[in-house]
PLY file of the C-alpha trace (Angstrom):
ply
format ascii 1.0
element vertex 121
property float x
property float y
property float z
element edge 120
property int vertex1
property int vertex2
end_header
-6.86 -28.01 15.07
-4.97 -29.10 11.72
-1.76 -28.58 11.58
-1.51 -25.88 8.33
-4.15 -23.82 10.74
-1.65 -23.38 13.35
0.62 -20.93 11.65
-2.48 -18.75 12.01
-3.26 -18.49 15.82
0.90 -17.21 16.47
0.16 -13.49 15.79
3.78 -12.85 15.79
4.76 -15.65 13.38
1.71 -15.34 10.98
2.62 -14.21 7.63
-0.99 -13.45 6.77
-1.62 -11.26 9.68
2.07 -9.27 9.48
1.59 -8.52 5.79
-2.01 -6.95 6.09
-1.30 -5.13 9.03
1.07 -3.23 6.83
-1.44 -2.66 4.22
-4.87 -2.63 6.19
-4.13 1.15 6.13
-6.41 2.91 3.82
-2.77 4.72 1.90
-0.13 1.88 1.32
-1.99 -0.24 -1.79
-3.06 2.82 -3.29
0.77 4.67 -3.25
2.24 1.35 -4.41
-0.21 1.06 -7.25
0.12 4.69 -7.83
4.21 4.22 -7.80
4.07 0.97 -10.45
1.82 2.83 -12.87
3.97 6.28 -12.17
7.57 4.80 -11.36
9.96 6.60 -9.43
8.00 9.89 -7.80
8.55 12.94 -5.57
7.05 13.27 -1.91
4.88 16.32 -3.76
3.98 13.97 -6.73
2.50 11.68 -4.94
1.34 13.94 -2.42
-0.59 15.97 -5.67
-1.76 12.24 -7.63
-3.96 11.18 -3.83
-4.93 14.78 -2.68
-6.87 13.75 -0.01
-3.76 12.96 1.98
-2.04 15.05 4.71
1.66 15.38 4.37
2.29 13.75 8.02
0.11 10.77 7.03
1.93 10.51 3.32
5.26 10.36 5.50
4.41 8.13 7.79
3.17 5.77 5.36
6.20 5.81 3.18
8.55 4.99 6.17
6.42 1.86 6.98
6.88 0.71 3.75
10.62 2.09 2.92
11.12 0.19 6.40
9.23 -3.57 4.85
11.94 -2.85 2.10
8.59 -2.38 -0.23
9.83 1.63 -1.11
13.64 2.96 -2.09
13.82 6.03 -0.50
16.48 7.89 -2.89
17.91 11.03 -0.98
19.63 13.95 -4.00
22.64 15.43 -1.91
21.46 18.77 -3.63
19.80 22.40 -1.88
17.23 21.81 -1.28
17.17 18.09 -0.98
15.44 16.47 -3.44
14.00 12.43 -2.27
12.44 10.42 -4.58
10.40 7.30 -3.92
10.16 4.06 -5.98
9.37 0.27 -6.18
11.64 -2.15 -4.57
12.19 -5.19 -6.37
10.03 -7.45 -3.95
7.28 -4.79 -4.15
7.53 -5.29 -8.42
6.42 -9.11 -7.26
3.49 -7.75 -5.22
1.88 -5.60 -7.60
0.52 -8.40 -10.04
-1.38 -9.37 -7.02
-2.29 -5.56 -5.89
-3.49 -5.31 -9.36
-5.99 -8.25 -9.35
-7.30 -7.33 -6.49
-7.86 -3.57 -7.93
-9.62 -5.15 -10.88
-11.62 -7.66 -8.23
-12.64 -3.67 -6.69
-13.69 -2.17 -9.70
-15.80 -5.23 -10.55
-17.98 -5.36 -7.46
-17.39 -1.78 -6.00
-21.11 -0.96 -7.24
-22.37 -4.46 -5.58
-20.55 -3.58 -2.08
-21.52 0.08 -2.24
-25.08 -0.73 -2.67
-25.17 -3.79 -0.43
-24.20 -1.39 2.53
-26.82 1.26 1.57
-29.12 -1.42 1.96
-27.37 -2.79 5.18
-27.80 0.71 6.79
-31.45 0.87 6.06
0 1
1 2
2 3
3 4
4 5
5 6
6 7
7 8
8 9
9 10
10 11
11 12
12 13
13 14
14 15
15 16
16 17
17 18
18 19
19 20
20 21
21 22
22 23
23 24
24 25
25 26
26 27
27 28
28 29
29 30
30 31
31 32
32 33
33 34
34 35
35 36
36 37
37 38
38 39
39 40
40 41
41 42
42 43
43 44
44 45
45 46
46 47
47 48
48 49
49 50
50 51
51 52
52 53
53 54
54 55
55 56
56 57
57 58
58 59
59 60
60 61
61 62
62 63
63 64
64 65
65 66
66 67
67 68
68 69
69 70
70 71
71 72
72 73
73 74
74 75
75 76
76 77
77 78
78 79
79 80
80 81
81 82
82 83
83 84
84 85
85 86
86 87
87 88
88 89
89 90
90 91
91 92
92 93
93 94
94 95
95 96
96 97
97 98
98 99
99 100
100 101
101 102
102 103
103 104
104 105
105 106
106 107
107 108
108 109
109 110
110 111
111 112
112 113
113 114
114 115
115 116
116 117
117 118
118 119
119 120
């Protein structure tokens, strides 16, 4: 096996595989496109912009990426509390690349969409 092929058959050491399991959810691309275009947001905000998105799930999804240092997690020492959720600085390098591959989406979405109505047939 060559050499540069290696680095992909260590699950634990494989950057490929560790950075798309955090995103081969169907919520963390889509909240940190939502938070670059939006900036700095409330749980509710966000929770309002994707709709179809239960609160637990929303949560969930924003501690996996608070905890990859990809969110700030801002916490108001008010009553009630009020958190706020932005872009991290190494997430502001990501989204260039999040970006192309939303544009890549919207250019063949019709293509995919009616190659698996065909593939179901």
């Amino acid at each position: 096996m060559k050499k540069n092929l290696l680095k992909f058959s260590d699950i634990e050491h494989c950057p490929i595989r560790n950075i798309l399991d955090r995103f081969g959810d169907k919520w963390s691309i889509l909240i940190l496109l939502i938070l670059s275009e939006e900036g700095t947001l409330r749980f509710n905000q966000l929770h309002k912009i994707i709709g179809s998105i239960s609160q637990k799930v929303l949560s969930t999804t924003l501690k996996k990426l608070e905890a990859d240092n990809l969110v700030i997690r801002k916490i108001y020492p008010e009553v009630p509390p009020r958190v706020e959720y932005s872009l991290s600085s190494i997430s502001v390098t990501l989204i260039p690349h999040l970006k192309n591959l939303e544009e890549w989406a919207d250019e063949h979405f019709n293509e995919i969409k009616d190659s698996r109505t065909r593939y179901k047939k």
